[in-house]
N, C-alpha and C positions, 0 to 999 in steps of 0.2 A: 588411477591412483587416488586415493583421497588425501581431503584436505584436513590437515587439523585443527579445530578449531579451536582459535585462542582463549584463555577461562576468561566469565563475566563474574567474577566473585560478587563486586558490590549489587550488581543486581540478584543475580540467587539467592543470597545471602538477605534482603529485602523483602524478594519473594516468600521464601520462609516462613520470614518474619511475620508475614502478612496472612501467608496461611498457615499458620499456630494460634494466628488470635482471630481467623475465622472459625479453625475446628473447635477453640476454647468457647467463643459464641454459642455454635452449635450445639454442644455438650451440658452448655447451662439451657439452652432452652428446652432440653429434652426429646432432640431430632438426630435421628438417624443420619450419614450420608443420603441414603436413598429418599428419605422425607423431605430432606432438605430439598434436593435436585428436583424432584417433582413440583415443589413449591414455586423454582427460580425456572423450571426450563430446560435442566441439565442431568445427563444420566449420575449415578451412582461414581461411576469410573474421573469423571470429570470432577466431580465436585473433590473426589480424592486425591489425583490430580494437581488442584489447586491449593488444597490443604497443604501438600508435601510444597510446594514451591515448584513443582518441574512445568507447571503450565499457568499463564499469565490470567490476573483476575480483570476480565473487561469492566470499563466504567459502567455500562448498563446491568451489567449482571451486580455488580458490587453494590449499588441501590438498589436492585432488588431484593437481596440479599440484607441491606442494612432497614427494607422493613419487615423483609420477615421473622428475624432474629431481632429484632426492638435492639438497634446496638447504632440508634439516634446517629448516623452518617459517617460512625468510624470506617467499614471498610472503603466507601467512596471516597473518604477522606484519605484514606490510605496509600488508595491505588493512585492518588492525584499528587500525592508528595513522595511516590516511588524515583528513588536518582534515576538519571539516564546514567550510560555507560556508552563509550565509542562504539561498541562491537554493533549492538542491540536494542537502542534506544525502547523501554519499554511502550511508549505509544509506537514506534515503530513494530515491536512483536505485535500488539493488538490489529495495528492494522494488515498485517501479515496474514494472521486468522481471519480477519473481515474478509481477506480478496479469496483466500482460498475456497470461501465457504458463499462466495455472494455471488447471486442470481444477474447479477446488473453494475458496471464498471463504467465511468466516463469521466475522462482521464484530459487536463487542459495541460501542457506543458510548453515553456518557452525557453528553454533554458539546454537542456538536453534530452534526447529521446524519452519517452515512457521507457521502464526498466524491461515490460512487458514485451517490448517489441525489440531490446538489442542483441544483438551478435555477441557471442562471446569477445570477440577481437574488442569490439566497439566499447562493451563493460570496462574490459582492463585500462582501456584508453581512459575511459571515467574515473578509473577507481587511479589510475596514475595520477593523474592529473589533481589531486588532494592536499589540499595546504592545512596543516603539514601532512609530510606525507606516509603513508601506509608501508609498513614493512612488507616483502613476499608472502608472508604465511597470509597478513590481514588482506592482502591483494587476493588470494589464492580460493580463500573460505568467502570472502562477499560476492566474488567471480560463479564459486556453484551455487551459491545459497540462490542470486539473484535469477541466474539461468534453471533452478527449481523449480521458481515459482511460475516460470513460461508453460508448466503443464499442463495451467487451468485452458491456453488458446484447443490446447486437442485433447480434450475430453468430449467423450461422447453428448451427454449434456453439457457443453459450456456454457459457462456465462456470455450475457450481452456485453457487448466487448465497444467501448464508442471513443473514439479518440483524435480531438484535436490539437494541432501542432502549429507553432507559429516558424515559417517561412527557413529565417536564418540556422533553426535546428539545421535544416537540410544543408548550407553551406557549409557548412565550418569542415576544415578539415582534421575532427579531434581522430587522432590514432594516423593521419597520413594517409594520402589519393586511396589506396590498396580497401584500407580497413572504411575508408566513405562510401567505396563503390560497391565492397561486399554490403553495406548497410543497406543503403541503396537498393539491393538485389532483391534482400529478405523484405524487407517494407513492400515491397512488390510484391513479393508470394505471397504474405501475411494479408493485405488488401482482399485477397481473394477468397477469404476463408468465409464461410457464411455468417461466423460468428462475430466476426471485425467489420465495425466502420470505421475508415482512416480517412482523418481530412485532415487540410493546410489552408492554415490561414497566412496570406499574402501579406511580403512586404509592403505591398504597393495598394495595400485594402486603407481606407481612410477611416474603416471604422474599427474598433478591436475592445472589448469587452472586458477582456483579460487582464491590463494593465497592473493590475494588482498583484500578480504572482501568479503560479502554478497553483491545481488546487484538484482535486478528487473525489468523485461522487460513488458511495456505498449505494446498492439497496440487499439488504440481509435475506435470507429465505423465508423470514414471518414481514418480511415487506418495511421494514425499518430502514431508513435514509438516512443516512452517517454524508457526513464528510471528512478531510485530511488534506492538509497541508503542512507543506516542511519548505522553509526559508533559510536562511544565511543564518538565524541562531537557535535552531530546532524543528520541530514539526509539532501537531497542535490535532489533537479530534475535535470535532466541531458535530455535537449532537443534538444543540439546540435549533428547535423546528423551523425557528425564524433567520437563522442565521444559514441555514442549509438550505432553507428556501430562499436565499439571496443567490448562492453559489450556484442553486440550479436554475435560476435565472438567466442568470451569467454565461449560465453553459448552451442554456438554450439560445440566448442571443448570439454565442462565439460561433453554435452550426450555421446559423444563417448567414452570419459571414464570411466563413470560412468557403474556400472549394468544395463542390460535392463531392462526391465518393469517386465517381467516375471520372471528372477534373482531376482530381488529387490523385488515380491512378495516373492520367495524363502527364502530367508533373513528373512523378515518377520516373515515366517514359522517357519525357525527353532529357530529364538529367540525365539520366542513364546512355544517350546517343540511341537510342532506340527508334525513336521517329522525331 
């Protein structure tokens, strides 16, 4: 059955916006779509794409963009006072295109699983649990959309896939015993894929790195290091060099703390009654 998906007017409607006074740009500078795309990195199809509004303009393309077309940081400026919308948060759709397309993921979460690794059951329980809360359709469309993007773990190329979790994720009983144990189950078959490292970082570790929130490490297929984070009043790209070389810092201190790969299958284990 599909779901339907509830309309984002205010942000299409932005969109648009944004891409009419990119093609007007283009237009006065005497470029082609196809000129243009070669300049910035992007096929023909894409740059049209974004002109129409139906595909989101990235902060890095949008400066590259605001110098090839001499249009002094209007589109970056653009793309940075686009509203968010419940459904869609547009740095959320950006970073949606980042993970589908990126070579390398490492993912620090304290809060609730990575999205990448839950169960359907386990989603709903998330997406319940929403103050305020979600009607069935909104439950319904964040339910597949989220469980979509679990494609990128079985592709034949996948991404490096690296993921640390701090301890109490695993307790809690969000969705009830049933939907913990199936969680449980999958986090174990997932460990095992060549493309995943899964580790846990212990209640009982005196050291923890993390303190400061959940937080997400990009690297793009031309080798660009992005980060993302989303807190209690939004979420945030983080593209400056210095500041992403803090978080992967961060992240490289949380492995060392953490369990290894083989521990944290262990873990696993014995929650599960296994051994």
């Amino acid at each position: 059955m599909s779901a339907k998906k509830p309309p984002r007017p205010k942000n299409q409607t932005s969109m648009k916006m944004l891409g009419k006074q990119l093609g007007a740009a283009r237009r006065v500078a005497g470029l082609t779509q196809t000129e243009l795309g070669l300049r910035v990195g992007l096929d023909e199809q894409t740059v049209a794409s974004i002109e129409q509004g139906r595909r989101a303009l990235k902060p890095d393309v949008a400066a590259r963009m605001d110098e090839v077309l001499d249009t002094k940081g209007m589109l970056a400026a653009g793309v940075a006072n686009l509203p968010d919308v419940d459904q869609f948060p547009m740095w959320a759709e950006v970073y949606m295109e980042h993970e589908r397309e990126a070579i390398a993921l490492s993912w620090y979460d304290n809060a609730v699983l990575p999205g990448l690794l839950q169960t359907e059951a386990y989603v709903r329980a998330v997406l319940r649990n929403r103050v305020p809360a979600y009607d069935g359709d909104e439950v319904e469309t964040r339910t597949v959309a989220r469980l979509e993007r679990q494609e990128i773990l079985h592709r034949r190329n996948a991404p490096t896939l690296s993921f640390v979790v701090w301890e109490p994720v695993l307790l809690m009983a969000l969705g009830g015993p049933e939907v913990r144990r199936g969680q449980l189950r999958h986090l174990r078959e997932l460990a095992e894929l060549p493309c995943v490292s899964l580790q846990f970082l212990l209640l009982s570790s005196p050291y923890h790195a993390g303190l400061d929130g959940p937080f997400i490490l990009v690297e793009t297929p031309d080798h660009q290091h992005l980060a993302y984070a989303e807190s209690q009043r939004g979420s945030q790209w983080v593209s400056d060099a210095d500041e992403v070389s803090r978080l992967a810092r961060k992240y490289a201190m949380l492995r060392t703390q953490a369990l290894t790969t083989q521990d944290s299958m262990g873990l696993l284990d014995r929650l599960l009654g296994e051994r």
